[in-house]
C-alpha positions in Angstrom: 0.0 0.0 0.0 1.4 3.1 -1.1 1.6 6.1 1.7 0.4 9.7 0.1 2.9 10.9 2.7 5.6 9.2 1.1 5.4 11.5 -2.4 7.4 14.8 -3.0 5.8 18.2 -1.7 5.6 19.1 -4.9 3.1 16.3 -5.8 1.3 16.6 -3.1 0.7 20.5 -2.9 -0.3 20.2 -6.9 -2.8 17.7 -5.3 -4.0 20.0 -2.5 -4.6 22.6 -5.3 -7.7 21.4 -6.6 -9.5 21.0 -3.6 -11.1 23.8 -2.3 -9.2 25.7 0.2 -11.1 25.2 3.3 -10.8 21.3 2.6 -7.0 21.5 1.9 -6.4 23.2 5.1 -8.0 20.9 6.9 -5.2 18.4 6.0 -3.2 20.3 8.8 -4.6 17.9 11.7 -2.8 14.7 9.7 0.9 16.0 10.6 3.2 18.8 10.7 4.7 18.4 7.2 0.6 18.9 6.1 0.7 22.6 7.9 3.8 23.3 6.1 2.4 21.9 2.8 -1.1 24.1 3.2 1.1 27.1 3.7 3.2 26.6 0.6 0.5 26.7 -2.2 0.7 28.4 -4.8 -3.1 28.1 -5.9 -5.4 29.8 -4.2 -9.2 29.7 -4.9 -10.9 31.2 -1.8 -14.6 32.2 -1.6 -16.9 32.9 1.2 -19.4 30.6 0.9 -21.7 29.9 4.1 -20.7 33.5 5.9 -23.9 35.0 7.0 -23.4 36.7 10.0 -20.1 38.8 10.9 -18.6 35.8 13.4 -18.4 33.6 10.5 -17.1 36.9 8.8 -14.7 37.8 11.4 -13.3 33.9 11.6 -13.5 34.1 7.2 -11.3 37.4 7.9 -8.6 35.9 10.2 -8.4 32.5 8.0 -7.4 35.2 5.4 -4.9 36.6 6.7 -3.8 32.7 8.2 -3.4 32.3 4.2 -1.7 35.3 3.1 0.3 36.8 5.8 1.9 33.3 7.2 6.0 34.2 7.1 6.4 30.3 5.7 4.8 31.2 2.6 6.4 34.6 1.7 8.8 32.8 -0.5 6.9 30.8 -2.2 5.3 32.4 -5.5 2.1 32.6 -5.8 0.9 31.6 -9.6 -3.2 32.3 -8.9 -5.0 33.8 -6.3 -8.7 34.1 -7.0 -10.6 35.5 -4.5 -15.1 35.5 -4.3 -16.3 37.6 -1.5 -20.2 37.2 -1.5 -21.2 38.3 2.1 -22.3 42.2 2.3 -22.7 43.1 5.4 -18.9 44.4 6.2 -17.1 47.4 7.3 -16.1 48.8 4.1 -13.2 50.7 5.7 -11.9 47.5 8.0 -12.2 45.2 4.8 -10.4 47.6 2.3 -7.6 47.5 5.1 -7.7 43.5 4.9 -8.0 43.7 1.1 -4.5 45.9 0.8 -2.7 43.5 3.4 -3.9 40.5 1.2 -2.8 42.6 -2.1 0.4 43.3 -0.7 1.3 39.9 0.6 0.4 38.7 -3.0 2.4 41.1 -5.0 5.8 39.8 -2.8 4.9 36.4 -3.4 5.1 37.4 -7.1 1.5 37.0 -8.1 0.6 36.1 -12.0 -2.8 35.8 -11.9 -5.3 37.5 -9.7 -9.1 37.6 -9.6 -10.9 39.2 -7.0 -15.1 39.6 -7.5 -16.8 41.0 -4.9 -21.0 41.4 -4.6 -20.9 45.0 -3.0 -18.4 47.7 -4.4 -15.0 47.9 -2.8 -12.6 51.0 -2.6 -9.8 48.9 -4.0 -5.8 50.5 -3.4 -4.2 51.9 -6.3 -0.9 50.5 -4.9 -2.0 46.8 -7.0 -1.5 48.8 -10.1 2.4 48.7 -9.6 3.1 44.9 -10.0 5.9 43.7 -12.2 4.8 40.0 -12.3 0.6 40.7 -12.8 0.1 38.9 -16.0 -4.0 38.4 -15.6 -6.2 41.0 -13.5 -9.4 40.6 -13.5 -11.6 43.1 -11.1 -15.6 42.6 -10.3 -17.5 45.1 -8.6 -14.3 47.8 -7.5 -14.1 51.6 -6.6 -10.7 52.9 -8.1 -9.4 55.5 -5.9 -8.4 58.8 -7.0 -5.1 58.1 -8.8 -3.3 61.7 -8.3 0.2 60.7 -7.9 0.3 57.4 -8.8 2.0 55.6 -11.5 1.0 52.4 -13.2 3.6 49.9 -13.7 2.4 46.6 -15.0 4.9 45.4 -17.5 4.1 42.1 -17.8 -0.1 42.2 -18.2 -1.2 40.7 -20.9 -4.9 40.5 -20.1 -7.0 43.4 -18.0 -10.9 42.3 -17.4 -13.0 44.9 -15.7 -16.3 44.6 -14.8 -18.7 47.0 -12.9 -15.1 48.7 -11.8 -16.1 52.9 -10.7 -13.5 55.2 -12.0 -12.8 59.0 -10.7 -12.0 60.4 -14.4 -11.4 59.2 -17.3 -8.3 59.8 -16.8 -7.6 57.4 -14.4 -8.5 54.7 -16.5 -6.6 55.7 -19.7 -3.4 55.8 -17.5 -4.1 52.3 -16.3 -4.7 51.2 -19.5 -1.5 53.2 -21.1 0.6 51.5 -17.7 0.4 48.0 -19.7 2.7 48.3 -22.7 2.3 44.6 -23.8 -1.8 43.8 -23.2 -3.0 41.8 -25.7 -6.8 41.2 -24.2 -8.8 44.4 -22.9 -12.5 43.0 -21.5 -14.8 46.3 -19.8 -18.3 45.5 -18.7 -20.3 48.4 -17.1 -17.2 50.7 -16.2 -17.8 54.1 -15.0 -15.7 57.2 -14.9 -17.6 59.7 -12.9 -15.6 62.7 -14.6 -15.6 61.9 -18.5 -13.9 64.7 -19.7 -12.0 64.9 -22.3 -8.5 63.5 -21.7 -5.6 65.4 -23.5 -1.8 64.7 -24.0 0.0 62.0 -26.1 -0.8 58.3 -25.8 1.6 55.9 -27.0 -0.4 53.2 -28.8 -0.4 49.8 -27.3 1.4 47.9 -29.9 0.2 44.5 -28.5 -3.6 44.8 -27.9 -4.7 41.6 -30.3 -8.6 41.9 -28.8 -10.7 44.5 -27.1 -14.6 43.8 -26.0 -16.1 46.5 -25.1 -19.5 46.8 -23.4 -21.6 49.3 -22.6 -18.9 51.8 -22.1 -17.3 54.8 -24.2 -13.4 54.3 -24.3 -11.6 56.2 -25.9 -10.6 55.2 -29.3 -7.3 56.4 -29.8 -6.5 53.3 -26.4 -6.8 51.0 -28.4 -6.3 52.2 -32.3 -4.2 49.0 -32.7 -6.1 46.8 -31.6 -6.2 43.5 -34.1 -9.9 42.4 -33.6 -12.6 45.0 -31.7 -16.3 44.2 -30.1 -18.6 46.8 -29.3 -21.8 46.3 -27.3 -24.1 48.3 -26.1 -26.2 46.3 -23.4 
Protein backbone atom coordinates (compact mmCIF):
# COMPACT_ATOMS: atom_id res chain seq x y z
CA UNK A 1 0.00 0.00 0.00
CA UNK A 2 1.36 3.12 -1.06
CA UNK A 3 1.64 6.15 1.71
CA UNK A 4 0.41 9.74 0.09
CA UNK A 5 2.90 10.90 2.65
CA UNK A 6 5.55 9.21 1.10
CA UNK A 7 5.38 11.49 -2.37
CA UNK A 8 7.41 14.82 -2.98
CA UNK A 9 5.85 18.25 -1.73
CA UNK A 10 5.60 19.08 -4.91
CA UNK A 11 3.12 16.32 -5.84
CA UNK A 12 1.34 16.63 -3.05
CA UNK A 13 0.74 20.54 -2.92
CA UNK A 14 -0.30 20.23 -6.85
CA UNK A 15 -2.79 17.68 -5.26
CA UNK A 16 -4.01 20.02 -2.48
CA UNK A 17 -4.58 22.57 -5.28
CA UNK A 18 -7.73 21.37 -6.59
CA UNK A 19 -9.47 21.02 -3.58
CA UNK A 20 -11.06 23.76 -2.32
CA UNK A 21 -9.23 25.74 0.17
CA UNK A 22 -11.13 25.22 3.27
CA UNK A 23 -10.80 21.30 2.56
CA UNK A 24 -7.00 21.47 1.88
CA UNK A 25 -6.37 23.21 5.12
CA UNK A 26 -8.02 20.85 6.87
CA UNK A 27 -5.20 18.44 5.96
CA UNK A 28 -3.19 20.35 8.84
CA UNK A 29 -4.64 17.90 11.74
CA UNK A 30 -2.77 14.71 9.75
CA UNK A 31 0.89 15.96 10.64
CA UNK A 32 3.18 18.80 10.72
CA UNK A 33 4.67 18.41 7.18
CA UNK A 34 0.61 18.88 6.07
CA UNK A 35 0.73 22.55 7.87
CA UNK A 36 3.82 23.32 6.10
CA UNK A 37 2.43 21.88 2.79
CA UNK A 38 -1.12 24.09 3.25
CA UNK A 39 1.15 27.14 3.69
CA UNK A 40 3.20 26.56 0.60
CA UNK A 41 0.51 26.73 -2.23
CA UNK A 42 0.71 28.41 -4.79
CA UNK A 43 -3.11 28.13 -5.91
CA UNK A 44 -5.38 29.85 -4.18
CA UNK A 45 -9.25 29.69 -4.91
CA UNK A 46 -10.88 31.20 -1.84
CA UNK A 47 -14.58 32.21 -1.59
CA UNK A 48 -16.92 32.95 1.18
CA UNK A 49 -19.42 30.61 0.85
CA UNK A 50 -21.70 29.92 4.14
CA UNK A 51 -20.70 33.46 5.86
CA UNK A 52 -23.91 34.95 6.95
CA UNK A 53 -23.40 36.75 9.96
CA UNK A 54 -20.07 38.85 10.91
CA UNK A 55 -18.59 35.84 13.44
CA UNK A 56 -18.40 33.62 10.50
CA UNK A 57 -17.15 36.87 8.80
CA UNK A 58 -14.71 37.84 11.41
CA UNK A 59 -13.27 33.90 11.62
CA UNK A 60 -13.48 34.05 7.16
CA UNK A 61 -11.29 37.41 7.89
CA UNK A 62 -8.58 35.95 10.19
CA UNK A 63 -8.43 32.48 7.96
CA UNK A 64 -7.44 35.20 5.38
CA UNK A 65 -4.85 36.55 6.73
CA UNK A 66 -3.81 32.73 8.16
CA UNK A 67 -3.40 32.34 4.21
CA UNK A 68 -1.72 35.27 3.11
CA UNK A 69 0.28 36.75 5.78
CA UNK A 70 1.95 33.30 7.19
CA UNK A 71 6.04 34.21 7.05
CA UNK A 72 6.44 30.29 5.68
CA UNK A 73 4.77 31.15 2.64
CA UNK A 74 6.35 34.61 1.75
CA UNK A 75 8.83 32.78 -0.46
CA UNK A 76 6.89 30.80 -2.17
CA UNK A 77 5.29 32.37 -5.48
CA UNK A 78 2.07 32.56 -5.83
CA UNK A 79 0.85 31.61 -9.58
CA UNK A 80 -3.18 32.31 -8.95
CA UNK A 81 -5.03 33.85 -6.30
CA UNK A 82 -8.69 34.06 -7.02
CA UNK A 83 -10.61 35.48 -4.50
CA UNK A 84 -15.10 35.53 -4.26
CA UNK A 85 -16.32 37.60 -1.52
CA UNK A 86 -20.24 37.22 -1.55
CA UNK A 87 -21.15 38.28 2.06
CA UNK A 88 -22.25 42.21 2.29
CA UNK A 89 -22.69 43.11 5.43
CA UNK A 90 -18.87 44.43 6.20
CA UNK A 91 -17.09 47.44 7.32
CA UNK A 92 -16.08 48.85 4.12
CA UNK A 93 -13.21 50.70 5.72
CA UNK A 94 -11.87 47.54 8.03
CA UNK A 95 -12.20 45.22 4.79
CA UNK A 96 -10.38 47.56 2.32
CA UNK A 97 -7.56 47.48 5.12
CA UNK A 98 -7.71 43.48 4.88
CA UNK A 99 -8.02 43.65 1.09
CA UNK A 100 -4.49 45.90 0.78
CA UNK A 101 -2.74 43.55 3.37
CA UNK A 102 -3.86 40.47 1.17
CA UNK A 103 -2.76 42.63 -2.05
CA UNK A 104 0.37 43.28 -0.66
CA UNK A 105 1.32 39.89 0.56
CA UNK A 106 0.42 38.67 -3.01
CA UNK A 107 2.42 41.10 -5.01
CA UNK A 108 5.78 39.81 -2.75
CA UNK A 109 4.95 36.38 -3.38
CA UNK A 110 5.12 37.40 -7.14
CA UNK A 111 1.47 37.05 -8.05
CA UNK A 112 0.64 36.12 -11.97
CA UNK A 113 -2.82 35.78 -11.86
CA UNK A 114 -5.30 37.50 -9.70
CA UNK A 115 -9.14 37.56 -9.59
CA UNK A 116 -10.91 39.24 -6.99
CA UNK A 117 -15.12 39.61 -7.51
CA UNK A 118 -16.79 41.03 -4.92
CA UNK A 119 -20.95 41.37 -4.65
CA UNK A 120 -20.91 45.03 -3.05
CA UNK A 121 -18.45 47.71 -4.43
CA UNK A 122 -15.04 47.94 -2.76
CA UNK A 123 -12.63 50.96 -2.56
CA UNK A 124 -9.75 48.92 -4.01
CA UNK A 125 -5.82 50.52 -3.44
CA UNK A 126 -4.25 51.92 -6.26
CA UNK A 127 -0.93 50.53 -4.87
CA UNK A 128 -2.03 46.84 -7.00
CA UNK A 129 -1.47 48.78 -10.12
CA UNK A 130 2.40 48.66 -9.58
CA UNK A 131 3.05 44.93 -9.97
CA UNK A 132 5.85 43.73 -12.22
CA UNK A 133 4.83 39.97 -12.29
CA UNK A 134 0.65 40.69 -12.80
CA UNK A 135 0.15 38.94 -16.01
CA UNK A 136 -3.96 38.42 -15.59
CA UNK A 137 -6.16 41.04 -13.49
CA UNK A 138 -9.42 40.56 -13.50
CA UNK A 139 -11.65 43.08 -11.09
CA UNK A 140 -15.57 42.55 -10.29
CA UNK A 141 -17.48 45.14 -8.56
CA UNK A 142 -14.27 47.78 -7.50
CA UNK A 143 -14.11 51.56 -6.58
CA UNK A 144 -10.66 52.93 -8.07
CA UNK A 145 -9.37 55.49 -5.86
CA UNK A 146 -8.35 58.80 -7.03
CA UNK A 147 -5.08 58.12 -8.82
CA UNK A 148 -3.34 61.68 -8.27
CA UNK A 149 0.24 60.73 -7.88
CA UNK A 150 0.27 57.36 -8.83
CA UNK A 151 2.01 55.62 -11.52
CA UNK A 152 0.99 52.44 -13.16
CA UNK A 153 3.57 49.94 -13.73
CA UNK A 154 2.42 46.64 -15.04
CA UNK A 155 4.94 45.43 -17.45
CA UNK A 156 4.05 42.06 -17.82
CA UNK A 157 -0.13 42.24 -18.16
CA UNK A 158 -1.17 40.74 -20.94
CA UNK A 159 -4.92 40.49 -20.10
CA UNK A 160 -6.97 43.38 -18.01
CA UNK A 161 -10.87 42.32 -17.36
CA UNK A 162 -13.04 44.91 -15.73
CA UNK A 163 -16.33 44.57 -14.78
CA UNK A 164 -18.73 46.96 -12.90
CA UNK A 165 -15.10 48.73 -11.84
CA UNK A 166 -16.08 52.86 -10.74
CA UNK A 167 -13.49 55.20 -12.03
CA UNK A 168 -12.81 58.96 -10.66
CA UNK A 169 -12.00 60.36 -14.44
CA UNK A 170 -11.38 59.25 -17.32
CA UNK A 171 -8.35 59.85 -16.82
CA UNK A 172 -7.57 57.39 -14.44
CA UNK A 173 -8.52 54.66 -16.53
CA UNK A 174 -6.58 55.67 -19.65
CA UNK A 175 -3.44 55.82 -17.49
CA UNK A 176 -4.14 52.26 -16.25
CA UNK A 177 -4.73 51.18 -19.49
CA UNK A 178 -1.45 53.21 -21.13
CA UNK A 179 0.60 51.46 -17.74
CA UNK A 180 0.42 48.04 -19.70
CA UNK A 181 2.73 48.28 -22.73
CA UNK A 182 2.26 44.63 -23.78
CA UNK A 183 -1.83 43.79 -23.21
CA UNK A 184 -3.02 41.80 -25.66
CA UNK A 185 -6.79 41.23 -24.25
CA UNK A 186 -8.82 44.40 -22.85
CA UNK A 187 -12.53 43.00 -21.51
CA UNK A 188 -14.82 46.30 -19.82
CA UNK A 189 -18.31 45.53 -18.70
CA UNK A 190 -20.27 48.39 -17.10
CA UNK A 191 -17.19 50.69 -16.20
CA UNK A 192 -17.79 54.08 -14.98
CA UNK A 193 -15.75 57.16 -14.93
CA UNK A 194 -17.63 59.74 -12.85
CA UNK A 195 -15.62 62.71 -14.55
CA UNK A 196 -15.59 61.88 -18.49
CA UNK A 197 -13.90 64.68 -19.71
CA UNK A 198 -11.95 64.91 -22.33
CA UNK A 199 -8.52 63.45 -21.66
CA UNK A 200 -5.62 65.40 -23.53
CA UNK A 201 -1.85 64.71 -24.04
CA UNK A 202 -0.03 61.98 -26.08
CA UNK A 203 -0.82 58.31 -25.75
CA UNK A 204 1.59 55.94 -27.01
CA UNK A 205 -0.40 53.16 -28.76
CA UNK A 206 -0.44 49.79 -27.32
CA UNK A 207 1.42 47.94 -29.95
CA UNK A 208 0.24 44.54 -28.47
CA UNK A 209 -3.57 44.81 -27.88
CA UNK A 210 -4.65 41.58 -30.28
CA UNK A 211 -8.62 41.86 -28.82
CA UNK A 212 -10.68 44.47 -27.09
CA UNK A 213 -14.58 43.84 -26.00
CA UNK A 214 -16.11 46.47 -25.09
CA UNK A 215 -19.52 46.85 -23.37
CA UNK A 216 -21.63 49.27 -22.61
CA UNK A 217 -18.92 51.82 -22.12
CA UNK A 218 -17.35 54.83 -24.19
CA UNK A 219 -13.36 54.31 -24.29
CA UNK A 220 -11.56 56.21 -25.94
CA UNK A 221 -10.58 55.23 -29.28
CA UNK A 222 -7.25 56.44 -29.84
CA UNK A 223 -6.49 53.34 -26.38
CA UNK A 224 -6.78 50.96 -28.36
CA UNK A 225 -6.31 52.17 -32.26
CA UNK A 226 -4.18 48.99 -32.67
CA UNK A 227 -6.12 46.75 -31.57
CA UNK A 228 -6.22 43.55 -34.10
CA UNK A 229 -9.92 42.38 -33.60
CA UNK A 230 -12.56 44.97 -31.73
CA UNK A 231 -16.26 44.15 -30.09
CA UNK A 232 -18.59 46.77 -29.33
CA UNK A 233 -21.81 46.25 -27.27
CA UNK A 234 -24.15 48.34 -26.10
CA UNK A 235 -26.24 46.25 -23.37
Amino acid sequence: MINISHFSDEILTHILSFLPIKDAFKTNILSKKWQHLCQSLSVLNIDDEGVNNLIYWFHFRQFMNAIMLCPCSQCITLKSFHLKCDYDLWDAKAESFSLNQWIKAAKQRGIKYLNLHMSNVLLIPTTLFCCKTLVVLKLTNMRVRKMYCCSVDLPSLKTLDLDSVSFHAMENLMRLILGCPILENLITVYVEARVEHAVGGYFKPLSKLIKADIHSFKVPLRAICNVQFLHLYEV
